[in-house]
DRENKE-249565 format. One record per atom (N, C-alpha, C): z negated, y negated, x negated. Coordinates in pm, whole numbers, plus 32768, in hexadecimal, padded with zeros to 4 digits. Atoms other than C-alpha are relative to their C-alpha. Example, Ala and Ser with C-alpha at 12.3 -4.5 7.8 and 13.67 -1.06 7.14 Angstrom:
BEGIN
800080777FA7;7CF481C27B32;80007F887FA6;800680778052;7D36806A7AA9;7FB77F93804D;
//
This chain:
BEGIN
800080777FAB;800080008000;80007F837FA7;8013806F8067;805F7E8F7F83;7F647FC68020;808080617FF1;7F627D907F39;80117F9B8086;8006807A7F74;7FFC7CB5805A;7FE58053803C;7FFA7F967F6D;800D7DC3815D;7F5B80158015;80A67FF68001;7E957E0B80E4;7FCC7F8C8038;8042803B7FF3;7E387CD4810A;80217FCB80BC;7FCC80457F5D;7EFA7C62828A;7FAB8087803A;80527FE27FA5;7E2C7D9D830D;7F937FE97FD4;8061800E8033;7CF37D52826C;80027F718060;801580547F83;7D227BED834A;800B801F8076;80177FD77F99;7D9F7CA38455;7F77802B8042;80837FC87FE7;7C607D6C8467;7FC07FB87FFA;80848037800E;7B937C5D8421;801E7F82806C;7FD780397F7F;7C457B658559;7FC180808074;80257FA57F83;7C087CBC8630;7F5F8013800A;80A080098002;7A8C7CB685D0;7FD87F928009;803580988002;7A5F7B4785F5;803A80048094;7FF47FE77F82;7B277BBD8784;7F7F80388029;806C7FAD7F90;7A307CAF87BC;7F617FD48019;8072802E7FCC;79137C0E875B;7FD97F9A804C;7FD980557FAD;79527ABB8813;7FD7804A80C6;80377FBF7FBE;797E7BB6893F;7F7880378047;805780117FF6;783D7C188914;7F987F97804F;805680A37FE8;779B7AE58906;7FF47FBD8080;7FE680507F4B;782D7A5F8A49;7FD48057806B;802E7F897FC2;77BD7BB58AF0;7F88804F7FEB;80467FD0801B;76797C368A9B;7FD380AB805A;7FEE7FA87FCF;76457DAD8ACF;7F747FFA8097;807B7FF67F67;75027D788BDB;7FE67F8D802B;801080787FC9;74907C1C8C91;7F9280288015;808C7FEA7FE2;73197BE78CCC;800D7F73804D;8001806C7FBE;72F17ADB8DB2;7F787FC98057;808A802D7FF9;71817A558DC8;80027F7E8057;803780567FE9;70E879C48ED9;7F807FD9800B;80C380688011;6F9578CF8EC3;7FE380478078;80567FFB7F81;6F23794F901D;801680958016;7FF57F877FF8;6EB27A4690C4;80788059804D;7F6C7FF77FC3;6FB67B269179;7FBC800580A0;800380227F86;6FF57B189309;80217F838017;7FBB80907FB5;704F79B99310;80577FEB7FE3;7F7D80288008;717479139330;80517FFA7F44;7FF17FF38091;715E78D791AB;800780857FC9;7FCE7F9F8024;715C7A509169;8070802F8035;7FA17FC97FB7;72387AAE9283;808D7FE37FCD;7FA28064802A;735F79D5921F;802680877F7F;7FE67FD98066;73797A6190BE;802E8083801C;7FD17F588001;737B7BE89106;804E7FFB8061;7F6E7FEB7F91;749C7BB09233;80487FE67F76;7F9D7FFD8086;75537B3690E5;800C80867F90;80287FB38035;74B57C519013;806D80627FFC;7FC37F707FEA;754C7D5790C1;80838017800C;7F637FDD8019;76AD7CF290D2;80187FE17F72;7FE5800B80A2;769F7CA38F7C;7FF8807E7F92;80177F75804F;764C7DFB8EFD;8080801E7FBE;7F517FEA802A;77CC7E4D8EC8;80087FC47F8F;7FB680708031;77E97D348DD1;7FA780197F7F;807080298055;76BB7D9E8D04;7FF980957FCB;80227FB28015;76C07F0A8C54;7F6B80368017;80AB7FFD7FF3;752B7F0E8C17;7FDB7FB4805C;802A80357F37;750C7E708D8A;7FD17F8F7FFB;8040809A7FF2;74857D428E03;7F738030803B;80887FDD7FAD;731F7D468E48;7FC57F59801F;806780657FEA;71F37C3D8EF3;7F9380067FA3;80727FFE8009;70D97C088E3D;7F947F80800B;804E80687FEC;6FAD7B3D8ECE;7FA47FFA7FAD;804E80188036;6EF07A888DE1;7FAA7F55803A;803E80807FC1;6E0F79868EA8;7F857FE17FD0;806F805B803B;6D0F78858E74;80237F667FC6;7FD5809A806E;6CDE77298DE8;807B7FAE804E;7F7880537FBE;6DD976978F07;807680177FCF;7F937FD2802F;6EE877828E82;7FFD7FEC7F4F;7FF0801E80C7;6E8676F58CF3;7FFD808C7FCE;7FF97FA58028;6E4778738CC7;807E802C7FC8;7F647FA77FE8;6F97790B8D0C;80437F857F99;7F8B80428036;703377D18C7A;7FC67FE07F74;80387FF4807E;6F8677BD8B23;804F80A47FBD;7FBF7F83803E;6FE5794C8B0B;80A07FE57FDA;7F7B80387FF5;715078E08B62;80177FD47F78;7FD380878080;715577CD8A52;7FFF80327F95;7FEA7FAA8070;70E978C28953;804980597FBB;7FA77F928009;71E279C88968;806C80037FC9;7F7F7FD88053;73027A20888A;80947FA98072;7FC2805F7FA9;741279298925;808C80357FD3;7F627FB48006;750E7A3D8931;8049804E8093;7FF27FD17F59;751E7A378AC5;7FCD8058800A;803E7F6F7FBB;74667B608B08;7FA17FDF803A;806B80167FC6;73467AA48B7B;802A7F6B8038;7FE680AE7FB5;736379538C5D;7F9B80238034;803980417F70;729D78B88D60;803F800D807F;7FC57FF77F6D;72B278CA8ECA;7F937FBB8046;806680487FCC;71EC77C48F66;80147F95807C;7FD180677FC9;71A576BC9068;7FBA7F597F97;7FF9802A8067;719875778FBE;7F897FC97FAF;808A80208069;7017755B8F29;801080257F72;7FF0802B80B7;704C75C88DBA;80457FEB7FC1;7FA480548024;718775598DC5;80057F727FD7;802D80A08012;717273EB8E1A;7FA07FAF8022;809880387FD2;701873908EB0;7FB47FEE7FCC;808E7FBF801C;6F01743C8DDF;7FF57F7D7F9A;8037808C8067;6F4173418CD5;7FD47F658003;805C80987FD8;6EC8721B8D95;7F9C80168040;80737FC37FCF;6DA272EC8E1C;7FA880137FAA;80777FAC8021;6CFD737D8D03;801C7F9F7F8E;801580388082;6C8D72AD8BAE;806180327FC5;7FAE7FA580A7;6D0273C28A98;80458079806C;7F917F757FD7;6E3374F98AF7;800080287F78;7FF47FD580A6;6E4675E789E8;807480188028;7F9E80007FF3;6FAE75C48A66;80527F867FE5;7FBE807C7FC8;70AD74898A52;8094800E8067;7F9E80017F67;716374938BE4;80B57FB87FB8;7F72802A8018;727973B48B25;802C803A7FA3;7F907FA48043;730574B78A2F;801E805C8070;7FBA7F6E7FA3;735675D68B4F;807E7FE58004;7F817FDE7FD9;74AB763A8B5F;802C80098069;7FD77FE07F46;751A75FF8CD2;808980637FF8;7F837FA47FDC;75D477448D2E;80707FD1807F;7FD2801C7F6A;7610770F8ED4;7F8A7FCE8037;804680277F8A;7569767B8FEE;803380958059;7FB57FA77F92;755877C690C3;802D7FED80AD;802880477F6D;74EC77229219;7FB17F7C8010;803A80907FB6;745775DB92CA;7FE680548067;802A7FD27F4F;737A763393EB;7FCF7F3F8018;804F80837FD2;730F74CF94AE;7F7E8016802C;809180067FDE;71AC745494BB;801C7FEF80B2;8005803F7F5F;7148741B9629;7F9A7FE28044;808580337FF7;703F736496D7;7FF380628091;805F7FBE7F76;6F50744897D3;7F837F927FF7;806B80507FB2;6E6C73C598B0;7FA08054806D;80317FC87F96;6D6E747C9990;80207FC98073;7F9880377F5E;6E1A74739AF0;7F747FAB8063;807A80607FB6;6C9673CE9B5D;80007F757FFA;80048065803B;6CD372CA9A8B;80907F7D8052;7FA9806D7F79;6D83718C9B8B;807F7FBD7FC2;7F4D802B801A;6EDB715C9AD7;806080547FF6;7F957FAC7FE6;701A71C99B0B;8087801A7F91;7F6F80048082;7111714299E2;7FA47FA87F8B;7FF38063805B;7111706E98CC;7F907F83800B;803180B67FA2;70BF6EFA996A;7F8980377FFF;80997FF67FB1;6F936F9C9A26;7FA080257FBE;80947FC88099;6EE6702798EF;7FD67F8E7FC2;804B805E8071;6ED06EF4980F;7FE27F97807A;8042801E7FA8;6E7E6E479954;7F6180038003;8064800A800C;6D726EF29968;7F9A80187FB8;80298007805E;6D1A6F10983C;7FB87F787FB5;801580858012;6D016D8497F9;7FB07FD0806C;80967FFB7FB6;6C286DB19925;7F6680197FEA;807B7F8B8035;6B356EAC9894;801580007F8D;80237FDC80A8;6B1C6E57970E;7FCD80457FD1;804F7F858053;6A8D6F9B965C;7FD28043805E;802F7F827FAE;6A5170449792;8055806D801A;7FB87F837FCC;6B55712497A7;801F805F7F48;80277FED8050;6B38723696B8;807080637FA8;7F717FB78025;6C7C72E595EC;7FCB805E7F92;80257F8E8048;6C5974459535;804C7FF07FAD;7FA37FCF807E;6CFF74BE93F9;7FEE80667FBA;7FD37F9E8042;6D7475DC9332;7F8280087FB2;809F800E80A3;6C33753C9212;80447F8C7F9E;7FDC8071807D;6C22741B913B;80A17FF47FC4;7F758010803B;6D96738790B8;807E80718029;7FB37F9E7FD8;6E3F74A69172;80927F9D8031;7F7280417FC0;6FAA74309242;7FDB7FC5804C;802A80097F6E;6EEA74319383;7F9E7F627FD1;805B807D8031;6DEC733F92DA;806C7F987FE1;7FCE805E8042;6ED9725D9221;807E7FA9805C;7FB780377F94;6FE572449366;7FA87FD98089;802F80627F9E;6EBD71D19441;7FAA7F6E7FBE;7FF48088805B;6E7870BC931D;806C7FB68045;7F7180457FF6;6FEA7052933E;7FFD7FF7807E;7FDE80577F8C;6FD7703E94AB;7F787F8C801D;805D805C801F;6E966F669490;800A7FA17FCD;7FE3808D8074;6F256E719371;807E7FCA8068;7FA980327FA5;70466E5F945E;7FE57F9A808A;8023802E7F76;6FAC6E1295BB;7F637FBB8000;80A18055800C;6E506D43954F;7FAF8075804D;807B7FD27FC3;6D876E5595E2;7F98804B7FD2;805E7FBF801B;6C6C6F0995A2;7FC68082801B;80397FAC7FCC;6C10705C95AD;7F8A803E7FAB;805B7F888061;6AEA71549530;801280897FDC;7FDF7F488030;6B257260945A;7F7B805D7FF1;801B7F808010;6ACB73B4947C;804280657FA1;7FA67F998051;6B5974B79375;7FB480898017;800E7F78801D;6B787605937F;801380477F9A;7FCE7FAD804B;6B96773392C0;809480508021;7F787FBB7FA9;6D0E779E9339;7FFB7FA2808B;7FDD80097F9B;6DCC77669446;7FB78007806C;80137FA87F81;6D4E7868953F;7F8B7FB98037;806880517FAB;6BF477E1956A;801A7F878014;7FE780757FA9;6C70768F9579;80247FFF80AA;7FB57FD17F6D;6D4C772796C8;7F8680138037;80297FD17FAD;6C1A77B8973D;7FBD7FBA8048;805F809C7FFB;6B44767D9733;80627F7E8069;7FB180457FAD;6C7D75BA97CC;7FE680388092;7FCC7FF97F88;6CA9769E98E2;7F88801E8044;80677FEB7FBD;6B3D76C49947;7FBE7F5E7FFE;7FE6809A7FD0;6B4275469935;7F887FA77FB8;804C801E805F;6A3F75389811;803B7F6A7FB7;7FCF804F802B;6B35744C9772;80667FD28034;7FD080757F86;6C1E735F9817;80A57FEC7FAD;7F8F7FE5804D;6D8373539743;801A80707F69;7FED7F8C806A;6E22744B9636;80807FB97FCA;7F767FEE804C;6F5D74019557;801280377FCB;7FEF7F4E804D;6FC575499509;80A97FFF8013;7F7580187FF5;711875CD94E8;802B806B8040;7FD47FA97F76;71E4767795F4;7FF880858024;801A7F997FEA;71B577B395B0;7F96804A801B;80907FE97FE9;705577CE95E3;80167FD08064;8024806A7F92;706476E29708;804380438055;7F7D80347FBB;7194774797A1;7FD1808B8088;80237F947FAD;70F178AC9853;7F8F7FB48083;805380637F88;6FC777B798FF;80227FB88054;7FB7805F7FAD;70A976C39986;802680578063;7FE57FDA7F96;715477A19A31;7F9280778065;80797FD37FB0;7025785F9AC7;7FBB7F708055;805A80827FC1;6FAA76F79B53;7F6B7FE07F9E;808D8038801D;6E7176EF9A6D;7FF27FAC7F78;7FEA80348029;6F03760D9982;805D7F778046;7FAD80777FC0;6FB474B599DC;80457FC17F6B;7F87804B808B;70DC745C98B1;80367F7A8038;7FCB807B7FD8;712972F298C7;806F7FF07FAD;7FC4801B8036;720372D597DC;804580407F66;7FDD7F938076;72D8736996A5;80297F797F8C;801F80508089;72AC72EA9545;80A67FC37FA2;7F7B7FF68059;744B72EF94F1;80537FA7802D;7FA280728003;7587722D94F8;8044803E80BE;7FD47FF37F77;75C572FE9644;7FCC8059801A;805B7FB57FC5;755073D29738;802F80917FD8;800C7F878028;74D7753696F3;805180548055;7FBE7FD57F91;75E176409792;7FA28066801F;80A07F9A7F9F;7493771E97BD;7FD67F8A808A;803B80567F85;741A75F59898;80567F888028;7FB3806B7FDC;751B75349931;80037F958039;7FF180707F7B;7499746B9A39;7F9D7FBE7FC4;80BC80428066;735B73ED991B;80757FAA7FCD;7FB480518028;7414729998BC;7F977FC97F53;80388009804D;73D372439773;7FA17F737FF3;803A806D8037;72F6711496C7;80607F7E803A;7F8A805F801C;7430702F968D;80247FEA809A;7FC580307F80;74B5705D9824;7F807FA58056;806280507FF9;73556FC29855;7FC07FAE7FC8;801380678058;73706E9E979D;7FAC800E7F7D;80497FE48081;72BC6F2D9666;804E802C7F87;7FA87FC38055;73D36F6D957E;7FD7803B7F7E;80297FF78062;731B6F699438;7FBA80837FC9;807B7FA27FFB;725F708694B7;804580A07FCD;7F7A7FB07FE7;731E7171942A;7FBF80887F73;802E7FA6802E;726C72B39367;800A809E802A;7FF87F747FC4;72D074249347;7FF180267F72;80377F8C8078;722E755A927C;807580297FBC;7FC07FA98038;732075D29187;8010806F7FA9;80087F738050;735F772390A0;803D80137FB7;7FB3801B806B;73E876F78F74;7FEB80777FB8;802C7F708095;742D78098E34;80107F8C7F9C;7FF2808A8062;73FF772D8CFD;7FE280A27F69;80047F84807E;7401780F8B8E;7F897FA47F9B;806C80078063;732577CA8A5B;808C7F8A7FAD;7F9C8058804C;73AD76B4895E;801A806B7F9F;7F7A7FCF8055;74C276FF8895;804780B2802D;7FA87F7E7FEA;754B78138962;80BA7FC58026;7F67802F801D;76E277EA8918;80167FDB8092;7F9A80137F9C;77C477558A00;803F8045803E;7FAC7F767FD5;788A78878A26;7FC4802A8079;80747F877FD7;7750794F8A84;7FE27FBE80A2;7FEE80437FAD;770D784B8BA3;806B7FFB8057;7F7F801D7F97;788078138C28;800C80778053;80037F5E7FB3;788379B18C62;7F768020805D;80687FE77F74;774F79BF8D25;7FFC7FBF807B;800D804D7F76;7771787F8DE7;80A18051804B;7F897FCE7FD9;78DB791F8E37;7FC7808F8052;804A7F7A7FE0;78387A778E95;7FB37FFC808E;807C80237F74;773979E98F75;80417FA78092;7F90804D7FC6;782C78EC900C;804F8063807F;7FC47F8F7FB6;78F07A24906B;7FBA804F80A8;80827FB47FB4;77D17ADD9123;7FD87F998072;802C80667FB2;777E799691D6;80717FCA8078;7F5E7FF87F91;78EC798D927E;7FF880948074;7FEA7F8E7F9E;789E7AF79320;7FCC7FD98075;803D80077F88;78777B07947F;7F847FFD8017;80A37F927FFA;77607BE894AD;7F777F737F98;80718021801D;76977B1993AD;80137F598048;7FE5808D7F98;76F279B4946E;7FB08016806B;80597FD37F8D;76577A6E9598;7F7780087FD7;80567FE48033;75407AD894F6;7FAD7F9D7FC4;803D80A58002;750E795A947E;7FD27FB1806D;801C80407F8C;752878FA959C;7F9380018051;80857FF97FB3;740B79A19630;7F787FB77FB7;805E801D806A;73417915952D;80057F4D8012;7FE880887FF4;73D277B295C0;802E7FC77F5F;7FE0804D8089;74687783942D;809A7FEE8000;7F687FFB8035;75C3770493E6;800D801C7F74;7FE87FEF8085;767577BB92D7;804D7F7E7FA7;7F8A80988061;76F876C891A0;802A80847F7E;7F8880028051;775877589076;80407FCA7F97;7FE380728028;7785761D8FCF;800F802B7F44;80117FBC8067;77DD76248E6E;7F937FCF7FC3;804B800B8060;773A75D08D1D;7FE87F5A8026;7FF580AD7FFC;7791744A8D2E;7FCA7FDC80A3;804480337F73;773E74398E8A;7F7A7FF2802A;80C77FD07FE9;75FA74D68E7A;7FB07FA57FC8;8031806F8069;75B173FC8D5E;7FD07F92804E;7FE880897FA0;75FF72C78E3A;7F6B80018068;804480107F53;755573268F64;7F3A7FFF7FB3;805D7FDF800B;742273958EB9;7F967F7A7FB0;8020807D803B;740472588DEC;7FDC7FA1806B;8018803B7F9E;740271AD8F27;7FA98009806D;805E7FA87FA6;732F72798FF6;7F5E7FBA7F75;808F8010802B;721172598EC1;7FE97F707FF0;801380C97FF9;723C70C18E9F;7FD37FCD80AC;802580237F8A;721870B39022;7F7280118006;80637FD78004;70D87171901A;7FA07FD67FB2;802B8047802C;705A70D48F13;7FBD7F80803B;802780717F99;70466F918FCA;7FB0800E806C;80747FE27F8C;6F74701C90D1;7FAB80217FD9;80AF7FF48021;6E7D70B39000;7FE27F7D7FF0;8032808C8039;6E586F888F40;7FC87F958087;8027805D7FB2;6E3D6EAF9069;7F76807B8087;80697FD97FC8;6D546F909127;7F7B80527FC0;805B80178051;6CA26FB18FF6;7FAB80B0800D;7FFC7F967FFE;6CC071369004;7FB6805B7F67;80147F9D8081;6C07721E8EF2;7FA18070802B;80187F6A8021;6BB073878EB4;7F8D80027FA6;80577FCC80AC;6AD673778D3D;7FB27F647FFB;
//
């Protein structure tokens, strides 16, 4: 064999190993996809409808694993640590994404290196009201609310949660006043609403959306740019002169810094896919979440925007955790 001939496959081979490993890279043989909370809620649910059509795409499978605590800082500290060769992301709603860091002093994380993969879903916040309680929309709440300064009394998820921080923002919005109550979760917040312990909830539709229609909830209103097609005839904020009012839970996958570009474009592409199927659209749906999908740059965007909004509300309602 000549010395050229030696040497054009010796590049060949070494272009076809610089293909395969590339390949690689953008494909990791298993996906771990960690979420902060516990599972059963909308925040676990979400992820494993993706999970499972994703298996195909993943030799060593896609799995959940819940690592909770610390307002999701658990799961998202592990995240941040991990070999940033896609096999491990986040799957969250957006506390150790873009919140925690205007909540808590010290993160043994920094929220602004994450790699935004996708936005998987948006569910809308939505305001409940115990059906005892004498209003019907919008108007008639901060009515009587600017009637009754600190007497009327609004639950929450627990300290700096969504539920907490979107009944700030409707407060800085409409001069009114309410008293907080926090919970531990959702559920007992619901239970406390609907036995009339506590007097408003801003939770998000998928929790809400089973009470309403039993009658032992009253939804005034939806937190988005339009109305929920789970609840059609619930007009949002904005058709009741509150435009500003405008807050929904989202579920983002975000990777560890410095996981490649590649590695990113093939997952958000992957997941993207899965989020177009019927079956799992339905399956969102019951969950009241619209699928997105969105890419890298988008996610980026949105998420930047989402944590500067929030920001501003702690700060002004003078919000802390530590």
């Amino acid at each position: 064999m000549s010395k050229t001939l030696a040497r054009r496959l010796a590049v060949a081979c070494l272009a076809s190993a610089c293909l395969i490993g590339s390949a690689f890279a953008q494909t990791p043989k298993m996906l771990k996809l960690v979420v902060p909370f516990p599972a059963g809620g909308t925040a676990d649910i979400l992820p494993r409808v993706v999970a499972e059509k994703l298996r195909d795409k993943f030799p060593g499978g896609v799995v959940i694993e819940n690592r909770t605590g610390a307002g999701g800082n658990i799961g998202g500290d592990y995240v941040y640590r991990a070999e940033p060769d896609g096999s491990t992301m986040l799957a969250s709603p957006p506390a150790p994404i873009a919140i925690n860091q205007y909540l808590y002093k010290k993160l043994a994380f920094d929220p602004a290196k994450w790699v935004p993969v996708t936005v998987i879903a948006t569910v809308p916040n939505v305001l409940d009201v115990n059906p005892k309680l004498p209003v019907h929309d919008v108007p008639e709440l901060i009515a009587y609310l600017k009637a009754h300064p600190g007497k009327v009394s609004f639950a929450s998820q627990g300290n700096g949660t969504t539920s907490h921080l979107t009944a700030s923002l409707f407060m800085q919005l409409t001069g009114t006043e309410m008293t907080h109550i926090p919970y531990k979760g959702t559920a007992p917040a619901l239970v406390d609403l609907i036995s009339g312990q506590v007097d408003v909830f801003f939770d998000n539709l998928s929790s809400s959306m089973p009470f309403q229609k039993s009658g032992k909830v009253r939804i005034l209103a939806v937190a988005d740019e339009h109305r929920s097609p789970a609840l059609p005839d619930v007009p949002t904020f904005a058709e009741q002169k509150l435009p500003a009012m405008n807050a929904v839970t989202w579920f983002a996958v975000v990777a560890p810094p410095g996981t490649p570009a590649a590695t990113v474009a093939a997952t958000q592409k992957d997941i993207a896919a899965v989020l177009a199927l019927p079956d799992v659209k339905q399956r969102f749906a019951e969950q009241g979440a619209e699928p997105r999908g969105w890419d890298s740059e988008q996610t980026g965007r949105f998420i930047q925007a989402e944590s500067a909004k929030w920001n501003k509300v702690i700060k002004s309602a003078n919000v802390t955790l530590d």
